[in-house]
N, C-alpha and C positions, 0 to 999 in steps of 0.2 A: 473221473472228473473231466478229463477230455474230453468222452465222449458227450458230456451234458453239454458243454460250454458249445461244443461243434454244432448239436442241434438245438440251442437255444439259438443260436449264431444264424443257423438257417431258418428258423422260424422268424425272427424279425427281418432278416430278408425277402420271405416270402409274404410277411405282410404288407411290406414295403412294396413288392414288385419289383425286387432285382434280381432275383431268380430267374432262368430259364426256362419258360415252359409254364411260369407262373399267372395267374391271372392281373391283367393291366390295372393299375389304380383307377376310381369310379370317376369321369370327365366331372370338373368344377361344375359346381350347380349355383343358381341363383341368379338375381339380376344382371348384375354386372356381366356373368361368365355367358349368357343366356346374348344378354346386349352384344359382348363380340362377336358370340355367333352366327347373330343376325348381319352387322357388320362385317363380316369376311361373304356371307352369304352375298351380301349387295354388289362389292366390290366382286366377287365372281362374276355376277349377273352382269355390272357394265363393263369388266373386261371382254367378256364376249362381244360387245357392240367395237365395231370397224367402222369409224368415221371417215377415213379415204378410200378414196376412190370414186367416188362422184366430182363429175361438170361441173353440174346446175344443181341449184337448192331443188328444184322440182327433182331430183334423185335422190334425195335426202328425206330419211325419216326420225321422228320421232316417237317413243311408247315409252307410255307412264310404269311408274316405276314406287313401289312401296304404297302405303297405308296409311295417313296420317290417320289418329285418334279419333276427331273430330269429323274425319272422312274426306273423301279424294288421294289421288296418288300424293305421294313425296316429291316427286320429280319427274323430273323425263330424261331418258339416254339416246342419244341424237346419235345416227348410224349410218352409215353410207349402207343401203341391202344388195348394191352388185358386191362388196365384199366383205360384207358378213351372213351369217349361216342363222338368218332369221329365226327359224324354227325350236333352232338350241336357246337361241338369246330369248325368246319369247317363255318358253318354257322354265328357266332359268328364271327371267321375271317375275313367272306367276309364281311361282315357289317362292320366292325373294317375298312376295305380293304377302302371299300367305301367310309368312309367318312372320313376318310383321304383324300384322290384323292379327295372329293368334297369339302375338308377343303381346300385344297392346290391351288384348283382352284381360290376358293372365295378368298384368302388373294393373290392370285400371289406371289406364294414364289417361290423360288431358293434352289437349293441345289446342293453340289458337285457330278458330274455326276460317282458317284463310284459305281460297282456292289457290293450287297451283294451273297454272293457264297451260298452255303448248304453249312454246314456246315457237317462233316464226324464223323459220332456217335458211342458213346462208351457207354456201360454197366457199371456200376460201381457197383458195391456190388448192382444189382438188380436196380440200377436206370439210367433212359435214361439219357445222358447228350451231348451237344457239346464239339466234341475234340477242343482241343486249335490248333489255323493254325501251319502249317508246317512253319520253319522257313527257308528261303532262307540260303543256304550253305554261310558260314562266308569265305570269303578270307583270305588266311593265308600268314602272309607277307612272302619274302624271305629272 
């Protein structure tokens, strides 16, 4: 009877995945688990962007970033490129780029057909940043 109990004992360990040497449990599947995915993917992507080190906003770049449904980037990640390694971050993007667009296929989403613009970049004490938009001129009663 011990011996049953022992290798009942490992078999539900081993379906579990707490065995050594056992096969990993299968990654969460589905919207939600798919959503984070994408979401740690992005945040990879902008962590690679180095917004110090730049003067002047003329040293400073920006490159669109994600898939809206509706179409156009998600946003932009504003980079100083003498201290970042463009190539990786671009790269990083496009994959970010991608699977969004192949997120957004598989779920059929929606989204409001709004462009995101570039945004127009400032220098700040040596770091890249987006200016904040211009604000349409306020009407002044009479």
């Amino acid at each position: 009877m011990n011996v049953r109990v022992r290798l009942l004992a490992a078999a539900v360990l081993a379906a579990l995945g707490a065995v050594p040497g056992s096969a990993a449990p299968p990654a969460p599947t589905g919207y939600r688990a798919e959503a984070a995915a994408l979401s740690r993917l992005m945040e990879e992507a902008r962590a690679l962007a180095r917004p110090a080190g730049c003067a002047t906003a003329g040293q400073c770049r920006a490159v669109p970033i994600g898939a809206r449904p509706c179409g156009g980037p998600r946003g932009y990640v504003v980079y100083c490129p003498l201290a970042t390694d463009e190539s990786a971050l671009r790269r990083k993007i496009a994959e970010a780029t991608d699977a969004e667009r192949a997120f957004n296929r598989k779920w059929r989403l929606l989204s409001p057909c709004v462009w995101a613009s570039e945004p127009r970049l400032v220098a700040v004490d040596g770091i890249c940043r987006a200016a904040p938009p211009a604000r349409p001129p306020r009407a002044v009663p009479r």
